[in-house]
Residue, then its C-alpha position, 0 to 999 in steps of 0.5 A: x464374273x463367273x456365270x458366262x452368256x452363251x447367248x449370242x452363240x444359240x442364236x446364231x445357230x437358230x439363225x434368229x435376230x435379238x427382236x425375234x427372240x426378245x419378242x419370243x421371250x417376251x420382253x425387251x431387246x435391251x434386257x436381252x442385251x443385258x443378258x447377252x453383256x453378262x450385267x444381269x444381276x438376275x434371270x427370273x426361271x419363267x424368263x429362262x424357260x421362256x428362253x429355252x422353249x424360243x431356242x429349243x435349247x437347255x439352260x446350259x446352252x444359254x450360260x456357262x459357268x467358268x471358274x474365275x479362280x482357275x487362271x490364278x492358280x499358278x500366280x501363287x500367294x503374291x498375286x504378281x503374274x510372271x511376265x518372262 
C-alpha cells in the first residue's frame, strides 16, 4: 500500500479520542478505524476537509504516501532478497 494513515499521529498530538473526532468528522468510529488501518478504498474530500478543520492540520498530516518499490531497489531482477 502506498498511501500511509498518519492519523493515530494528529490525534494524539491534539490529544483527542477516536469518538470525539468521529463525531467531529461526522461519521462512525469504525469508519474512522478503517482509515486509521489503511483498508479504505476511498476518502470523499468533504470527509478530508471535515478532518482537517477537526484536527486544525493539512491533508498531508493526515496520510502519506511511501514509495512501495523504494525497499526492492536493491533485490535486483530476481526478486530474491539476500539474507547474508
Amino acid at each position: 500500500m502506498a498511501i500511509v494513515s498518519r492519523i493515530d499521529v494528529q490525534l494524539a498530538r491534539q490529544k483527542m479520542s477516536v469518538k470525539e473526532f468521529a463525531d467531529r468528522v461526522g461519521i462512525t468510529p469504525a469508519n474512522i478505524a478503517i482509515l486509521k488501518n489503511g483498508r479504505a478504498k476511498a476518502v470523499r474530500l468533504s470527509t478530508l476537509d471535515a478532518m482537517c478543520r477537526a484536527l486544525q492540520c493539512q491533508p498531508g498530516d493526515l496520510f502519506e504516501w511511501v514509495d512501495d518499490e523504494a525497499g526492492d531497489a536493491d533485490v535486483g531482477d530476481t526478486g530474491v532478497h539476500d539474507s547474508r
